[in-house]
N, C-alpha and C positions, 0 to 999 in steps of 0.2 A: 524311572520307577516310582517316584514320590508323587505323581497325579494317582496311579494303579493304588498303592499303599493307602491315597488319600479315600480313594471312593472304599477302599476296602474296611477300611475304620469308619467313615460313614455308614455303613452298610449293618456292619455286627453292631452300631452307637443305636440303628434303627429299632435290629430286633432284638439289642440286649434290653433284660428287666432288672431292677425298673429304669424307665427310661433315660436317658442322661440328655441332662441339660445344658442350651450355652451358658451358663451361670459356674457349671462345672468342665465343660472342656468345648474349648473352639470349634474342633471337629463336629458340633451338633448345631453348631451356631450357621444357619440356614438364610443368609444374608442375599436377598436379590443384585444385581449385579449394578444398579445404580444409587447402593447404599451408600453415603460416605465413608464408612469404612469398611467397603470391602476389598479393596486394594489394599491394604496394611491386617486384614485379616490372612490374609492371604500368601501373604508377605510371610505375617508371623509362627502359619502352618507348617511354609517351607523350612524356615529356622528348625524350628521344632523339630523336622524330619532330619534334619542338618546336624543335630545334636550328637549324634552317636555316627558312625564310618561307616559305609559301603556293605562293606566286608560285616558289619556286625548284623549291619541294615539285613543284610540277605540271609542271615542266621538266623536273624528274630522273625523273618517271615518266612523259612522253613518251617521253626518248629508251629507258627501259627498254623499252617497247613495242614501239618500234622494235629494239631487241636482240630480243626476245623473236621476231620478225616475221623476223629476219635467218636465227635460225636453224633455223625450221622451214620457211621457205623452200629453206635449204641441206641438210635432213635432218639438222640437227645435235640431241643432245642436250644440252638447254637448263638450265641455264645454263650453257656450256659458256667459262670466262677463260683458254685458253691463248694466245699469245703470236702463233701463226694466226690464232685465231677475231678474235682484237681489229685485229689489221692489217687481215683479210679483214674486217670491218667497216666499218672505218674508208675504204677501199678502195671500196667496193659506198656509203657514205654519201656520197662526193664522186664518182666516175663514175656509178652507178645511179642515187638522189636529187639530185643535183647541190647537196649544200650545201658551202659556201666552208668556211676551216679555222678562224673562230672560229666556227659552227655545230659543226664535229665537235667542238671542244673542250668546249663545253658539253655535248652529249652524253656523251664521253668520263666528265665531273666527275659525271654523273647514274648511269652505271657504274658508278665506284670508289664512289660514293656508294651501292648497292646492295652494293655487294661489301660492302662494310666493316657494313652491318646482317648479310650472311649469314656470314660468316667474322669477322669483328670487324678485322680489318686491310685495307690496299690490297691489289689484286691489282697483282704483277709486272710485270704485260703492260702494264700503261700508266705504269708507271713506265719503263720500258724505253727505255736509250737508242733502238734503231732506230722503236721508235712515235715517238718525238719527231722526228725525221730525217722522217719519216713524212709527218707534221702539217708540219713545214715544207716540205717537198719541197710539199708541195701547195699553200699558202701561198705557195709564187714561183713555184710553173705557172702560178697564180692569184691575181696580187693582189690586193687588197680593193680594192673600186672607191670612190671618192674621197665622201663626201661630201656630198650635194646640198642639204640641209636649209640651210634661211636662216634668219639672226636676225634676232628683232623686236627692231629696235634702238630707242629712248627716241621717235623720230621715227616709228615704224610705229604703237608702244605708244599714243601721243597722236592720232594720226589713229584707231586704232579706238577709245577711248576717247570720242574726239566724236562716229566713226559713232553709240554706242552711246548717246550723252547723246539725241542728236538724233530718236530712237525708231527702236525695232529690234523686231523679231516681237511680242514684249510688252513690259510692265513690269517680270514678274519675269526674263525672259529676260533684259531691258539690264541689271536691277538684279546679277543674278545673275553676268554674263560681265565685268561693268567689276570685282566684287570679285574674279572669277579670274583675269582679267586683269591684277590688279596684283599680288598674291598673287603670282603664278606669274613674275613677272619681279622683282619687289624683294625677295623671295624666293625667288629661282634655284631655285624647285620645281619637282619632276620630276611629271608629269601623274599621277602613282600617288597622289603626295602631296593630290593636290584632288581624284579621282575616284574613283571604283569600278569595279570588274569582277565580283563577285561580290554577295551579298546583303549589305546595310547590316548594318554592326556599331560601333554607337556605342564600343565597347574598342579600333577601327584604325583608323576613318574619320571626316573629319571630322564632329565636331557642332557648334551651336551656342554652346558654350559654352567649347569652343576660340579663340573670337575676344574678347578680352577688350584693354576698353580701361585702358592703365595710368595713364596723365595725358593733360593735354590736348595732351602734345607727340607722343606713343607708345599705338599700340596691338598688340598681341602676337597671335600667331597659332600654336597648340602643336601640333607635328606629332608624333602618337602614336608613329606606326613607318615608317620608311623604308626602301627597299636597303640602306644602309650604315651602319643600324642594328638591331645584331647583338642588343642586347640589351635592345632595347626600351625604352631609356630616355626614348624623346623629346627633342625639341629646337623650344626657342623662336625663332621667325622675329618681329623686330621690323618693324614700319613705324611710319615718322617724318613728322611732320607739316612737309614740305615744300614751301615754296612756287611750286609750278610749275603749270603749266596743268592738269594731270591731279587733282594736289590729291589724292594717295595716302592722309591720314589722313582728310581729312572725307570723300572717298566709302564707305572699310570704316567710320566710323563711322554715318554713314546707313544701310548697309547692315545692320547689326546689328540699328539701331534698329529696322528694315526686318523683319526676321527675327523678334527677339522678341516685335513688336507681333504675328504673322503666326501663331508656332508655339505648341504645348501646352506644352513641353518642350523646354531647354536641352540634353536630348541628344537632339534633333531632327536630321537632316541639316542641315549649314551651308546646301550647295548643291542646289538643288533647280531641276528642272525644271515648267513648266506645271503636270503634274499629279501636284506633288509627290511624288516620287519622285525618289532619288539621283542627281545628276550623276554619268554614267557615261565614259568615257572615247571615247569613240562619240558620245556626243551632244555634248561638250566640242571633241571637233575638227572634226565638223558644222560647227557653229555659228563656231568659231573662221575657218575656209575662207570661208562667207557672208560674217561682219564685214570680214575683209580686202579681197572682192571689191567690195564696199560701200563699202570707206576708200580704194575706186583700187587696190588690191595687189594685182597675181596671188598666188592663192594657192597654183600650183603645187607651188612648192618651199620650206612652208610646215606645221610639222608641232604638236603639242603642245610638242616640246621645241624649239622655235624659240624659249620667253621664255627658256628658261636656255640656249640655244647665246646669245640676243644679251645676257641681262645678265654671263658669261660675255665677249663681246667686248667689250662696252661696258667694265666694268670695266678688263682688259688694255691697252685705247687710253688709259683714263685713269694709266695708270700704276701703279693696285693692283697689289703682286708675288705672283707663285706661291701665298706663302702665304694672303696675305691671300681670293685668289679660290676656294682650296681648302675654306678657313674657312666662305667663305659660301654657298657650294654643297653642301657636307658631304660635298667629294669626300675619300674615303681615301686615292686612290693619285692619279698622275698621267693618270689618264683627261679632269680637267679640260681639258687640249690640247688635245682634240680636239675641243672645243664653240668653241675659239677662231677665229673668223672673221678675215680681215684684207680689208676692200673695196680698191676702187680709192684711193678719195678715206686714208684711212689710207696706204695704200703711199705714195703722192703726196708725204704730206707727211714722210715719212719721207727721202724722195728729197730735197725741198725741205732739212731738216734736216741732209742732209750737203753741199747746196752753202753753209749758212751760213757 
């Protein structure tokens, strides 16, 4: 998609005004193809488009579309960032489309995000204090509604964990949802973390050979790239051989053993479905919904990220602080809060605790 992206910023650089220059952004810099540098211009494009994930990549050229859709709707000349056009946007995205104000803020961020490939800087307009008055003003017409997703708490974890010993659709299916299953909650991973959405690429997703046993206490689990890994470093998710009824080290190591005996190749997809083929983020909360209904659980209000909203509360009840649940979530900012649950039976005893 980063040649499409690239003519596409070329294109709004041509007929935005005034005109942007290669002095201000590479994308205008209009270099014949036996310039000396236009191999490292080219080079430095790609980088650029590199900067930001996939996943963000294809959010910020939604809501482009949607820009682009607003203004030939309105007979406007497109790309058109004055301080109107963005309000009026902004305006026609929460009355017209009916999105809440952390949707237009992403949108907004996919904007500047545009802007700044055609002009090399932020545009004005959304810096703007009245845009920001803007964005809140609609933010308390309309508050963010609360909430509903429930965590799978340690006691949900182990009832589906036995649905799944006790035989589920297949072998590879129980074999495959007990290792996501644990994975995704003792490792407060995000469902992006164990799934796919687009076509397997053993360089993002998991493989095989990601799951590596370290001794007989620990087995390690390497998560290529995540949201809140900017720079691709990766990051090691330990599981500990624990003694509880779930038994989280000997099931991923049977599961391995499970795996290897099965594939060609250590950069094979980890998780796979029946007919081999990547565990997809679709078929992960399918199946997820089924096992609950199955362990007794409505699965209603019951989602992928229900392991890290409850490993997430489960930790907090036990008393791990801020940072420590920050750490193991590989939250950046203070967004972990909001994965935090408090049940009745918690409040209770909180109550209990100050008549001591």
């Amino acid at each position: 998609s980063l040649p499409f992206l690239f003519s596409e910023v070329q294109d709004a650089g041509t007929r935005s005004r005034p005109h942007s220059n290669s002095s201000t952004s590479l994308f205008s810099a209009d270099l014949p193809i036996n310039h000396p540098l236009k191999s490292l211009l080219d080079t430095s494009i790609e980088s650029i488009l590199q900067a930001v994930s996939p996943r963000t990549l294809q959010t910020y050229y939604t809501a482009w579309k949607s820009f682009k859709s607003f203004h030939l709707s309105h007979n406007l000349s497109f790309p058109e960032f004055s301080l109107l056009t963005v309000t009026s946007f902004i305006s026609h995205l929460h009355s017209i489309k009916g999105l809440q104000a952390g949707s237009i803020k992403s949108y907004l961020s996919g904007i500047q995000f545009f802007h700044k490939l055609i002009h090399g800087k932020p545009t004005p307009a959304i810096n703007n204090s009245q845009t920001s008055l803007l964005v809140k003003g609609i933010q308390r017409s309309c508050p963010t509604r609360p909430d509903t997703r429930q965590p799978i708490t340690i006691d949900i974890l182990t009832r589906c964990i036995s649905s799944l010993r006790l035989g589920y659709h297949s072998i590879n299916t129980a074999y495959t949802l007990e290792a996501m299953f644990i994975l995704a909650f003792f490792g407060f991973l995000r469902c992006s973390e164990l799934t796919i959405t687009s076509l397997f690429d053993p360089n993002i997703h998991p493989s095989i050979s990601d799951l590596q046993i370290v001794d007989n206490e620990t087995i390690s689990f390497f998560i290529k790239q995540s949201k809140t890994d900017r720079d691709k470093r990766g990051h090691f998710v330990y599981i500990f051989n624990l003694q509880t009824p779930i038994q989280p080290y000997h099931a991923l190591f049977n599961y391995l053993q499970y795996k290897l005996s099965s594939s060609k190749s250590p950069l094979d997809p980890l998780f796979t479905n029946d007919s081999n083929h990547p565990a997809t983020r679709f078929w992960f909360q399918k199946h997820l919904k089924a096992v609950l209904i199955k362990s007794g659980v409505s699965a209603e209000h019951f989602s992928s990220d229900s392991f890290r909203i409850g490993a997430a509360t489960t930790a907090a009840q036990k008393g791990l602080s801020q940072q420590q649940i920050k750490t193991l979530g590989r939250w950046s900012s203070n967004a972990f809060k909001t994965y935090i649950r408090s049940s009745r039976f918690f409040i209770r005893n909180a109550h209990q605790a100050l008549t001591n």
